[in-house]
N, C-alpha and C positions, 0 to 999 in steps of 0.2 A: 473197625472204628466207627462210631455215632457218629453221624452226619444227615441231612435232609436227604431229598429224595433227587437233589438234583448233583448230590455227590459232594456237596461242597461243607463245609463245616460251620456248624451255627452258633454264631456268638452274639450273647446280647451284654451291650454296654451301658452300664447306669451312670450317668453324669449330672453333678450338680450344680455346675459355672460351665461359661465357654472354655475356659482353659484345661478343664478338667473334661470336656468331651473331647476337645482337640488331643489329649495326652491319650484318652480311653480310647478311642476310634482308629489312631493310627498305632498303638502298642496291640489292639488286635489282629491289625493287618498284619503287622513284624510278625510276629510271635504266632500266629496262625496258619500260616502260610511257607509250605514249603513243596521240595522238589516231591517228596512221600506222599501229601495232600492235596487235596483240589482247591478251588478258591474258598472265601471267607462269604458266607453270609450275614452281613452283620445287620443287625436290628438295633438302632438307638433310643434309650428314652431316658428324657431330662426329670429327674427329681421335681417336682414342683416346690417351689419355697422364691425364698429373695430374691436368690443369683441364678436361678434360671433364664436363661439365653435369650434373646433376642433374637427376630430374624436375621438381623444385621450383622447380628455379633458371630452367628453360628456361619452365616455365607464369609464372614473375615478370615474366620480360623481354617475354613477351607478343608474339614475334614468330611467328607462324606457318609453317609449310608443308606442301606438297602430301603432301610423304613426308619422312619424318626418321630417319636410322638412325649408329650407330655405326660409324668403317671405322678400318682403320691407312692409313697413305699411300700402301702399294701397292695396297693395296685401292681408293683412290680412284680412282689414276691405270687400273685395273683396270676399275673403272665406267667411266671416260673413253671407252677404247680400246673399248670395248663398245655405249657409250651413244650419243645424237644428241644430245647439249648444244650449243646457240648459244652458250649465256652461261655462264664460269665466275668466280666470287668467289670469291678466296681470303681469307678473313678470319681469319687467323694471325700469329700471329710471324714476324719477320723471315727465320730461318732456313727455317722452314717453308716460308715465300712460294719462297726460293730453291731448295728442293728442290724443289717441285711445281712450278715452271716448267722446271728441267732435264728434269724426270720427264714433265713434258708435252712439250718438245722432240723428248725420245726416245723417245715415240710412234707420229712419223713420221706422224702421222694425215692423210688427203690435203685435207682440210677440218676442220680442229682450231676447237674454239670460242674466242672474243674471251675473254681473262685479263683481270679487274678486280681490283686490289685498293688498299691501301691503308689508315687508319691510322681505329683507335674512337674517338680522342678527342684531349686537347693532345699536341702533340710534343716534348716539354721535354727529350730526354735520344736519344744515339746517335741524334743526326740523319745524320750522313753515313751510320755502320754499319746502319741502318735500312732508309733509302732506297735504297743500294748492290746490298740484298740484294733490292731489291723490283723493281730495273731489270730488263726483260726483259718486264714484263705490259705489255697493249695500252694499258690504260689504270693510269695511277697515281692515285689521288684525293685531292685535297688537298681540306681544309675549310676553307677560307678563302682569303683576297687574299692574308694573309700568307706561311700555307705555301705557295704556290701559289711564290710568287716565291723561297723559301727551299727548294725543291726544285726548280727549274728551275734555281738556282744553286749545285748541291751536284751535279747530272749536267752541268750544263757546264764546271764546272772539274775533270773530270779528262777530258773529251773524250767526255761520253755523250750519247748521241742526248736530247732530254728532249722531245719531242713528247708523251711519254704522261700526262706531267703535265696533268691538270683540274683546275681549280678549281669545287667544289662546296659541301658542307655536311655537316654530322653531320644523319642521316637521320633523328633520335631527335625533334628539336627541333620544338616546339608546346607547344600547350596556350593554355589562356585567356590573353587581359592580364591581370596582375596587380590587382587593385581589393582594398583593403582592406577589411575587412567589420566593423560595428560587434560587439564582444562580441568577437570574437575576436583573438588575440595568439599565434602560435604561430611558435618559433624551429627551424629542424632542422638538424643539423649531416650531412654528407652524409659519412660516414667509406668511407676506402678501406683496405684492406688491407694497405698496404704502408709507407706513409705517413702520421704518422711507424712509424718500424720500430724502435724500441727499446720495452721494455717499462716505461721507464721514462718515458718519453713521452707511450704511448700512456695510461697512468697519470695523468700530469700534464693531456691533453685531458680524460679523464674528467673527474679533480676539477672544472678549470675549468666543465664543463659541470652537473656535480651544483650547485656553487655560486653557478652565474649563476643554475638555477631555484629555489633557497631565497634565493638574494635580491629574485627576480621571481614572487614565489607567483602571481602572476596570470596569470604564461603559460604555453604549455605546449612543454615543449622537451624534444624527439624526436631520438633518435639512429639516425638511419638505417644500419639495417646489411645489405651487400649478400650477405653468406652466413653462414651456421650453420655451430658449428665441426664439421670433420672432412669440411666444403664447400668448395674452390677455384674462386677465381676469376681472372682474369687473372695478378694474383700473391699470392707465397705470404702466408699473413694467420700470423704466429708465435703472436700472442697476443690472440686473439678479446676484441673489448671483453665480450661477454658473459660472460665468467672474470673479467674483472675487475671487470665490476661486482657478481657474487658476494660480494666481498670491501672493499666501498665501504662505509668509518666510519659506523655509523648507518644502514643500508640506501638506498634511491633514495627522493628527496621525492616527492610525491603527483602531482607535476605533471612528472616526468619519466619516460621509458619509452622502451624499446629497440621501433622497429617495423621490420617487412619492408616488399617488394610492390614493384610497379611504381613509377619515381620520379614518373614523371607524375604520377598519382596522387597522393603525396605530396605534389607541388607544387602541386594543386589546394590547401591549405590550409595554404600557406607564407607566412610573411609576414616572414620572415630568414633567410636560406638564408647556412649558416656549414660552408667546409671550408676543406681544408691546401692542397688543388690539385686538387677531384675536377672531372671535367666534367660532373659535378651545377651547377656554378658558371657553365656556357654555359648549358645549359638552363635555370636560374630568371635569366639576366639576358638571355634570349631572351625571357620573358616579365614584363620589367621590374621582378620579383621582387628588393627591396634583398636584396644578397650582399656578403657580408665573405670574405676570404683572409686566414687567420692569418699573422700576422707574429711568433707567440710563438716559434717554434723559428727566427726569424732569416729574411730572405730567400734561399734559398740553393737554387741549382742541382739537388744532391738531390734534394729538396723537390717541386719543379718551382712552386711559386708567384714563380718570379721573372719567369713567363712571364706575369702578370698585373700587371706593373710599366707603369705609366700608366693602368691601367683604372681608380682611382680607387675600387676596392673593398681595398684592402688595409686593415686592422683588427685590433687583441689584442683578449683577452679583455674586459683591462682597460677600451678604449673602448666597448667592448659590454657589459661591466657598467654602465658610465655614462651607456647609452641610447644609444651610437653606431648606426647607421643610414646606413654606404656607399651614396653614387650613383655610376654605373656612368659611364664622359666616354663618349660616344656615339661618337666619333670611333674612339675604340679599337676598341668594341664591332663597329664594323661592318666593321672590319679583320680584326677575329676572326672572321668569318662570324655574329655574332649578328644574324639582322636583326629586333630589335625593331620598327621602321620600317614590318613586314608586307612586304617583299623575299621571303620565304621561299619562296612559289608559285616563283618563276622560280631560284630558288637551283641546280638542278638540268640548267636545260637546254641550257650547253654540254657537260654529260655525256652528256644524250639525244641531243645531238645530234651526238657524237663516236663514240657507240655504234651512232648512226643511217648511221652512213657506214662502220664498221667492219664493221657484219653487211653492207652490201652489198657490201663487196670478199668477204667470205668467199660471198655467194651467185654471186658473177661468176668468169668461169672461170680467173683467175688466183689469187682464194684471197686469203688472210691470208699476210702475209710471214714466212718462220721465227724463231720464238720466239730471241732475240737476247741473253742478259743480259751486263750489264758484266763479272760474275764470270764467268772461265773457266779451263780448264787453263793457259793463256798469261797471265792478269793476276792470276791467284791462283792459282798450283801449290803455294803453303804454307797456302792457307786454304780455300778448296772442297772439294777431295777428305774432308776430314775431316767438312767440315759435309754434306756430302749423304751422309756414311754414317751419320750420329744417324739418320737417315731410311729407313736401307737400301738406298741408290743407291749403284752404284757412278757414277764421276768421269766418265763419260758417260751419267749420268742414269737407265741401267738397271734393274733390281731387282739385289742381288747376290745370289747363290746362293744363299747361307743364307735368304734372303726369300721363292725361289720355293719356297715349299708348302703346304699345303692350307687352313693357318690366316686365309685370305680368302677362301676357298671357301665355299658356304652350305652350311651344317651341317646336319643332317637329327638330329630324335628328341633321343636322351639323348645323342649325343655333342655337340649345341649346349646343354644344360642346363648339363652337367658343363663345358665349356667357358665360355661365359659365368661359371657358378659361381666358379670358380679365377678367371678376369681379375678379377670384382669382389671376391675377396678378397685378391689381389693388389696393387689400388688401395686399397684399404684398409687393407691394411700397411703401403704407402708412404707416403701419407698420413698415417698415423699415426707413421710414420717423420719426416716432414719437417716436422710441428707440434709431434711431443712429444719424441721421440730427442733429433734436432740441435741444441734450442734448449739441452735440455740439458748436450749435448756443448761447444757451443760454451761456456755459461759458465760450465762445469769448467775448461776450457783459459784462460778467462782469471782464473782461480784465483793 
């Protein structure tokens, strides 16, 4: 088998949000790593673009690696063509996934490494456009029975190979059983970013949360928040609950507060785990942790809490002002990949063990078979070409001209300062563009 020289096995993971290194970094480690193998050498590097990580964000998520650095996507595929990777993870956006697989076809490498990728959490929205774009890796990872067979049936109904389909697990999930502890009473609402997306909304979850802890002075109710403003995360966050709680009637009661960190962590001292649709919601009902799905803003697609219809945790405010307390139907749960049940050890090893068979065709002298995906010049000539030049590929996966020059080259002295310098105040323009400009613009225009 391929591996370095220090026997261990080399994976590089491409991530382009926190959340999505956090998924890529420890789904390497799972899936790489067995009693037959030595350790994981993993090399991480963050996509550059919006949602690129933060120091802060990357020390939250708690995922580590060997080497960690910043690339654009030629840059990656650059490392590729250079490097001796076994194992690569693309833990990206849809688009992204489709570009860096063209972009790795067109390589040409004679012993190219095994493509992993696949999805950080629920799939509630652009399943076919999702999965379409993901076809072409060695392996596809689904988390659960259920995606498993809803992506196996999304590439055979249009005629696509779907062998790459695994079913495995979010690689996130642990922590202690849940046991209630005398004295203490703590509610945490697990807020995402996106959802809900109006500010008028996101306004109305406040209140309800300000109101439930002044009518429950005795607990303590925690709004978990996953970035600081003028920080991206997966997606774009318009109106940071923290502005709004600024501006909350009467200030916040005594027994409410805005925290960070690791969720883990947090869920060490949960004892009601309340969101819209975050997969904060698998992890405390992995660990038997009662969880409620709002049903204030209606169950609806959007949303994505419709994707939790039969779990038996759906709940308002209103039931949870009046001491509601959702249990989870086990049945669901374990369709969902939650394996409360202690499943979780073996959660993993038709991965390992599909990875285990993969790196030996790539060390046997026929190789890995060429990178394949469903999207091509011939089944998308109106939608490929476009999508792999966001990327800077041309339509056979190349760099295109404008791409090749020096700006992925390692930079020496004050021309990497001054460089770096300009990118980070560049994102930080735009950033400031797409949380404070736009929101703006947009509700002028609905003036």
């Amino acid at each position: 088998m391929p591996s370095s020289t220090s026997g261990a096995v080399r994976v590089a993971v491409l991530a382009d949000s926190d959340t999505r290194w956090k998924w890529g970094a420890l789904t390497a480690r799972r899936i790489a790593t067995d009693s037959s193998r030595g350790s994981v050498e993993l090399s991480g590097f963050l996509l550059r673009g919006r949602a690129t990580p933060t120091a802060r964000q990357l020390d939250e998520v708690g995922a580590a690696a060997d080497a960690l650095r910043e690339v654009t996507g030629i840059g990656f595929l650059k490392e590729l063509r250079e490097g001796a990777y076994d194992v690569v993870v693309l833990a990206l956006v849809g688009g992204a996934v489709q570009a860096m697989l063209h972009g790795i076809a067109a390589l040409g490498m004679e012993r190219r490494p095994v493509v992993v990728t696949g999805y950080v959490g629920v799939v509630y929205e652009k399943l076919s456009d999702g999965l379409l774009l993901r076809h072409g890796a060695d392996i596809v990872l689904a988390n659960s029975r259920y995606d498993a067979q809803r992506f196996r049936g999304v590439y055979t109904g249009v005629g696509a190979d779907d062998s790459a389909v695994t079913e495995a697990a979010l690689p996130f999930l642990g922590g202690e059983r849940y046991r209630a502890e005398e004295g203490r009473d703590t509610l945490v609402l697990a807020a995402q970013p996106s959802v809900p997306a109006t500010r008028a909304d996101r306004a109305y979850l406040l209140r309800r949360m300000v109101e439930h802890a002044r009518l429950h002075p005795g607990r303590e109710v925690l709004l978990k928040l996953r970035s600081k403003p003028g920080e991206h995360t997966t997606h774009v966050e318009e109106f940071p609950y923290q502005r709004l709680a600024e501006k909350v009637p009467g200030g916040l009661p005594p027994n409410f507060r805005l925290v960070y960190g690791n969720m883990g962590e947090v869920l060490d001292r949960t004892d009601l785990l309340v969101t819209v649709s975050s997969t904060a919601a698998l992890e405390a009902l992995h660990r038997s942790i009662p969880t409620a799905i709002l049903t204030d803003f209606g169950i609806r697609e959007p949303l994505g809490n419709h994707h939790f219809l039969g779990s038996g945790c759906l709940a308002s405010w209103d039931q949870l002002d009046g001491g509601g307390r959702p249990r989870a139907d086990a049945v669901w749960a374990d369709r969902q990949g939650v394996a409360a049940d202690g499943t979780y050890a073996t959660a993993f090893d038709e991965a390992r063990a599909h990875l285990a068979k993969l790196l030996e065709a790539r060390s046997a002298g026929s190789g890995l078979p060429p990178i394949a995906p469903y999207y091509t010049a011939t089944t998308a000539p109106g939608y490929l070409p476009g999508l792999l030049a966001r990327y800077h590929l041309a339509a056979d996966g190349t760099a295109l001209a404008s791409s090749r020059t020096a700006r992925d080259e390692p930079a020496g002295g004050l021309r990497r300062v001054v460089r770096e310098a300009v990118r980070g105040a560049a994102r930080g323009a735009y950033r400031h563009g797409v949380q404070r400009v736009a929101p703006v613009i947009r509700r002028m225009g609905e003036l």
